[in-house]
Residue, then its C-alpha position, 0 to 999 in steps of 0.5 A: x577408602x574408595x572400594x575400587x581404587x582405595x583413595x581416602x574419600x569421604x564417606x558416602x552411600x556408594x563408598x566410591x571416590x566420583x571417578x570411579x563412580x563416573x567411570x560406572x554410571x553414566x547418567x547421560x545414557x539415553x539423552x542425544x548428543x547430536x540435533x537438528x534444527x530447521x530455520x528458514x532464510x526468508x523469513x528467519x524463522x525457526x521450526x517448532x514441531x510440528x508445524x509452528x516457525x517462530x521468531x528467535x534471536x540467536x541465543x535468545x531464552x525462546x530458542x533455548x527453549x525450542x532446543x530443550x524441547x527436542x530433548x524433553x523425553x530424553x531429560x525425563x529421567x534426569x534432574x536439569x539443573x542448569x541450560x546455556x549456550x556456548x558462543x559459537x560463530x554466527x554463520x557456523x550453522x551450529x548451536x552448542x547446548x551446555x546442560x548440568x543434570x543431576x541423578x540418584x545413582x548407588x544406594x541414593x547417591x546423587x551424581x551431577x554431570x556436565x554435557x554439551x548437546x550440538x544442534x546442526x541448523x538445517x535451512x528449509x523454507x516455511x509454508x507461508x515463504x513457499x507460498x509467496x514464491x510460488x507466485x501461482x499458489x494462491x487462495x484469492x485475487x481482488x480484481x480492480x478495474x476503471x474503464x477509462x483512458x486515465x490512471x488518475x484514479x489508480x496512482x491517486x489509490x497506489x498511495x492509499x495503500x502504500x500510507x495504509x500498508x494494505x500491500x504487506x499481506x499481498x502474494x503478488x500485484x500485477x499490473x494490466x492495461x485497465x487496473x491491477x490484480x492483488x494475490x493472496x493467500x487467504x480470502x480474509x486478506x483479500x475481503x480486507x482489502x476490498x472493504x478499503x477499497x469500497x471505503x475510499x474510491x466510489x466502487x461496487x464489487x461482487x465476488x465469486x469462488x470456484x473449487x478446487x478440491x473437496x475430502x469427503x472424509x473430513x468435509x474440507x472444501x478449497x475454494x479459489x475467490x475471485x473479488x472483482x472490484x470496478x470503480x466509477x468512470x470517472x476521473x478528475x478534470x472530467x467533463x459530465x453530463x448528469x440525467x436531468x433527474x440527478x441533476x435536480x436531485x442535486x439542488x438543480x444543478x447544471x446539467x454539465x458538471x466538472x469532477x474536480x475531485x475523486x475520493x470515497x465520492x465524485x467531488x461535482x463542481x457547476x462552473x456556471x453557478x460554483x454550486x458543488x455536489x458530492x456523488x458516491x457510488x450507490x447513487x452513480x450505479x443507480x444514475x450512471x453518466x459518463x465523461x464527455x471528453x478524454x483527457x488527450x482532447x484538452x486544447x489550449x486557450x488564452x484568456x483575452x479578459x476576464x470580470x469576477x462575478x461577486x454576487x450571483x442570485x442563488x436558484x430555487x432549491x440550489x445547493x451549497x457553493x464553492x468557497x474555494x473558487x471564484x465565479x468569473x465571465x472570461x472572453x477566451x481564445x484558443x491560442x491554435x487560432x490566434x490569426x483569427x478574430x474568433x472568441x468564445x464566451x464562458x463562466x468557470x470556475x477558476x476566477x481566482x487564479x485567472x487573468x488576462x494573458x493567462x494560458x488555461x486548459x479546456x475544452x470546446x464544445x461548441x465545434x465538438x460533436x457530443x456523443x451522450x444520451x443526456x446532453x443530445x437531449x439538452x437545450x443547446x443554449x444550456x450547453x456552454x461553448x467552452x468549459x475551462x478545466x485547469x491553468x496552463x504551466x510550463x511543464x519542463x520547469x515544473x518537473x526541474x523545480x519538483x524537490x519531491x517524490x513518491x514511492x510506488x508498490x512492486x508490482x509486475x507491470x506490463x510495457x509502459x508507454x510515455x502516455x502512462x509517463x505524461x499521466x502520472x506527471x499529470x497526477x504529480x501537478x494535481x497533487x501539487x494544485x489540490x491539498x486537500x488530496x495531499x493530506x491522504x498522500x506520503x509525500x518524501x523530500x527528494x534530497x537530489x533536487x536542491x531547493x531553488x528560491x522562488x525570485x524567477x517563481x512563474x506563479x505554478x503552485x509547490x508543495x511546502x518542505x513542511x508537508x515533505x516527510x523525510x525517506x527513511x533509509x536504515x542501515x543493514x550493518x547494526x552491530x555498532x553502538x548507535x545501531x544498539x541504542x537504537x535496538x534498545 
């Protein structure tokens, strides 16, 4: 008989019937029934003491563990037999524990007990969101600067980034009128980032730091770093004139150049002879030129006639040539004096998309007034009266027919002015006349434009669907079925 109540038990060490034996001992004495656990919004991230934020799926094994390790000293004295959630609502803010503990009690007598420990889920917002919403707590900041008119450079860089996801790691970027300012919250991101942008633009970079605070006690500094990144001058569809010692170095290229393209090097095309030369940016630091014109004074020409040169005797010690382009001798008219019976004579470049009756951008140098220390010094019979850059098309049209686009980074931008709108759309045409830039470019299907058949085609050059990627847009509700057999 049980000795406190007298109900018929069966034996055991401490002759009490379980009730009784409860109603005496309480093996969950000591151990918290009541917690807190702090969770952050941003980045929904749980706090492991006492200072690591963890990653954890409601109800997951990771987050039963971080809930027993609050009540680890507590359970020191018990035996845990088992541990498990107990569903409750999702936005409830509260975590439900059911543990089985067992202990010896009386004369070696082992009593299993069943309890429910509630975590109230505290929000609190971990140093690294902190960080990036205080948008003025930063370590270091890679300054990115090209001292020309065009952004050529910079949109064609954009993408560069936003393919390589090198914008992830950033606080902020800002936008100001010669570059961009990228925030961040460790000088490893930021030399990261200035190591790809030293690997893709022609660039020189150099840095600096300033302290901000020093403990004497545990020799800690806490420097601010400033990277200061400035690419080359020089855009695509420049007009240069190179040192006559660069030149040669060259393979005895022609003083007066055409960019025709900007990657990790300046892509140099002579349009007289069609020979090409790659620069990078030791070698443009050590011989500096600039452009000879801005982009705003392209005039517009007519081609009045125009004969493809085949073959063209190759100079002493010259270099490699275009196989991309055609040399032609074209007769020229700028389409502002068509009144008149005036024509220019040039060699370019561009011989395979020309013909007779075509429009085509350029520049005049023969009524220009050329302001650069290597071209004043120049024979004037080695400078060319026009140099053609590009085809002319119908802009309106292209803009209609263009079913694609491009995704830009977030970024603060200061007030922008329809000279940065016609500026990129100049770079959206280059994108569709050069492949070898598009390669290193995302290109997404805009699906609002429907594809039109190419019956009423002007010629201008179009991105195939093939090189599109389609935008991927993924659904905020996956509780469904396919959002499951996606998850898994």
């Amino acid at each position: 008989l049980c000795c406190q109540c007298g109900v018929p038990i069966p034996p055991n060490p401490a002759n009490m019937c379980v009730g009784c034996l409860r109603a005496q001992v309480d093996i969950t004495e000591g151990i918290p029934k009541q917690g807190t656990v702090h969770f952050c919004k941003q980045c929904e991230r749980y706090l492991q003491p006492p200072g690591t934020w963890i990653q954890c799926a409601l109800e997951s094994r990771e987050l039963l563990a971080l809930c027993l390790k609050k009540i680890k000293a507590s359970l020191s004295k018990v035996r845990l037999i088992d541990a498990g959630f107990i569903w409750t609502e999702p936005h409830s803010k509260r975590l439900k524990l059911k543990l089985t503990v067992q202990k010896e009690v009386i004369n070696g007598a082992v009593l299993q007990q069943v309890f429910v420990v509630e975590y109230t889920v505290q929000s609190q917002m971990c140093e690294d969101c902190h960080r990036i919403e205080a948008k003025d707590f930063w370590k270091a900041v890679v300054q990115v600067r090209q001292k020309t008119v065009h952004k050529k450079t910079f949109y064609y860089l954009e993408q560069l980034i936003l393919k390589h996801r090198l914008h992830q790691n950033t606080l902020r970027i800002k936008e100001i009128h010669d570059g961009l300012d990228f925030y961040y919250s460790s000088k490893q991101h930021a030399q990261k980032m200035v190591d790809f942008l030293q690997c893709t633009v022609p660039s020189r970079s150099k840095s600096s730091q300033r302290l901000i605070s020093h403990d004497i006690h545990s020799n800690v500094y806490n420097y601010k770093s400033t990277f200061s990144v400035e690419i080359v001058p020089i855009c695509k569809d420049n007009v240069v004139c190179l040192s006559p010692k660069l030149a040669q170095s060259l393979g005895n290229m022609s003083q007066i150049c055409v960019c025709i393209r900007v990657t990790s090097t300046i892509h140099l095309i002579d349009p007289r002879t069609l020979q090409i030369a790659e620069i990078d940016g030791n070698t443009y630091w050590r011989h500096p030129f600039n452009s000879l014109f801005h982009p705003k004074q392209l005039e517009e020409f007519i081609i009045m006639d125009i004969n493809r040169v085949h073959e063209k005797k190759k100079g002493a010690g010259a270099g490699a040539r275009s196989n991309k382009h055609t040399l032609a001798e074209a007769w020229v008219r700028k389409t502002s004096e068509l009144d008149t019976d005036h024509q220019y004579f040039c060699c370019t470049h561009l011989g395979h998309i020309l013909n007779p009756g075509d429009l085509v951008l350029g520049f005049d140098l023969a009524n220009c007034n050329l302001n650069d220390e290597f071209a004043n010094k120049m024979n004037p019979q080695h400078i060319p009266d026009v140099v053609l850059i590009k085809k002319s098309y119908d802009r309106s049209k292209r803009q209609r027919r263009r079913n694609w686009k491009l995704k830009e980074l977030e970024r603060d931008r200061e007030a922008t002015d329809t000279d940065d709108e016609r500026q990129y759309q100049d770079f959206l045409e280059d994108l569709e006349e050069d492949e070898t830039i598009r390669k290193n470019v995302n290109i997404y299907r805009n699906a609002d434009i429907p594809v039109e058949s190419d019956t009423d085609d002007d010629g201008a050059p179009r991105i195939s669907l093939a090189e599109m990627l389609e935008d991927l847009h993924i659904s905020q509700d996956a509780t469904g079925e396919e959002g499951a057999e996606m998850l898994t």
